[in-house]
Every structure is written in C-alpha cells, then in structure tokens.
C-alpha positions in Angstrom: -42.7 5.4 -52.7 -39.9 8.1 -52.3 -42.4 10.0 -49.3 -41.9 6.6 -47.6 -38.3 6.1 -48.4 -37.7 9.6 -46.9 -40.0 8.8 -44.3 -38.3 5.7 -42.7 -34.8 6.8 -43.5 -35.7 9.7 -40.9 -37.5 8.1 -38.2 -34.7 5.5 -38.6 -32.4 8.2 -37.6 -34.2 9.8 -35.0 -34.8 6.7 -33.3 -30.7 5.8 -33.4 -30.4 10.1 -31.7 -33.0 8.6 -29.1 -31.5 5.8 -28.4 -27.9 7.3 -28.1 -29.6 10.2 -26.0 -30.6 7.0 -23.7 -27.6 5.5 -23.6 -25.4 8.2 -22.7 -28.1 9.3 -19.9 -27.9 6.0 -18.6 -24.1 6.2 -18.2 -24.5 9.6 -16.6 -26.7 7.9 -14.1 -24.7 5.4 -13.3 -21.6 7.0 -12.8 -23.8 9.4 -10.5 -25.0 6.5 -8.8 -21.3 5.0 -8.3 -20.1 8.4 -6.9 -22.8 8.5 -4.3 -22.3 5.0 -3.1 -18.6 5.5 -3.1 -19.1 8.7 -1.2 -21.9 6.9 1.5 -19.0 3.9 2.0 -16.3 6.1 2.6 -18.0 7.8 5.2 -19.0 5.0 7.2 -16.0 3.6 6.9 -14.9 6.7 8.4 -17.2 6.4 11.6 -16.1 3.0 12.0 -12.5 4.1 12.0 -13.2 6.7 14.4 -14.9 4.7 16.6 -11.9 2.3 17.1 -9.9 5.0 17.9 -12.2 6.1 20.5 -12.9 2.9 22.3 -8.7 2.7 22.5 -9.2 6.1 24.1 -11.5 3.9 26.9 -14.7 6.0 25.5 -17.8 4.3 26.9 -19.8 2.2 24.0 -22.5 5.0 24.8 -20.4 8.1 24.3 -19.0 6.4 21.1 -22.4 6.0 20.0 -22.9 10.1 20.7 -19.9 10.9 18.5 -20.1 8.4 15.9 -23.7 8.1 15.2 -22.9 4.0 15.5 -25.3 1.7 16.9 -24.4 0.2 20.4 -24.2 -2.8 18.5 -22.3 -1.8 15.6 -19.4 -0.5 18.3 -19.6 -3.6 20.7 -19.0 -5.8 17.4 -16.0 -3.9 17.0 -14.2 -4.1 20.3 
C-alpha cells in the first residue's frame, strides 16, 4: 500500500512539473507570436505611410508600387 502511496504522490507531482513546463511554453509562444504580429503590422503600416507621402510627391501609382512593395490597388485605395 505505501509502494502505491509513494507511487501516485510522484507521478502526481511530475504531472503538475509537466503541466507547468506547458504552461509557461505556451506563454512563451504566445508572446513570441504577439511580437511577430506586432512587428509584421508595424511594417505595413509603414509602407502605407510611405506610400502617402509619395503619391503627395505626384509619384506614379506604378513607381509607388516599385518602392513600396504595395499592390496598384492597395495605393489607388489610398489616394
């Protein structure tokens, strides 16, 4: 009775490490995943704010498209 006692107090234990181990990887990855997206927004956002400034320049859509990396649509929809 004590080899079991012994038993399931340690895989009780080992299975709270595991799922703490999860946990905090899981966190990890999400704040990874936030950073990236955060990172990916900000730079489009950036290509859009340049591409403003170049059709105030009078840039043609195509050149703008060249610079930015924008679709001819994406830059007509912002004029």
């Amino acid at each position: 009775m004590e080899r079991q006692s012994v038993f399931e107090e340690r895989l009780e234990k080992e299975t709270k490490k595991a799922i703490a181990k999860g946990f905090e990887q899981g966190i990890a990855q999400g704040m990874n995943q936030g950073i990236l997206q955060g990172i990916t927004q900000g730079i489009e956002q950036n290509r859009i704010e340049i591409a403003k400034k170049l059709l105030k320049l009078g840039l043609s859509i195509h050149e703008i498209c060249e610079a930015t990396s924008l679709s001819v649509e994406e830059v007509e929809n912002l004029s």
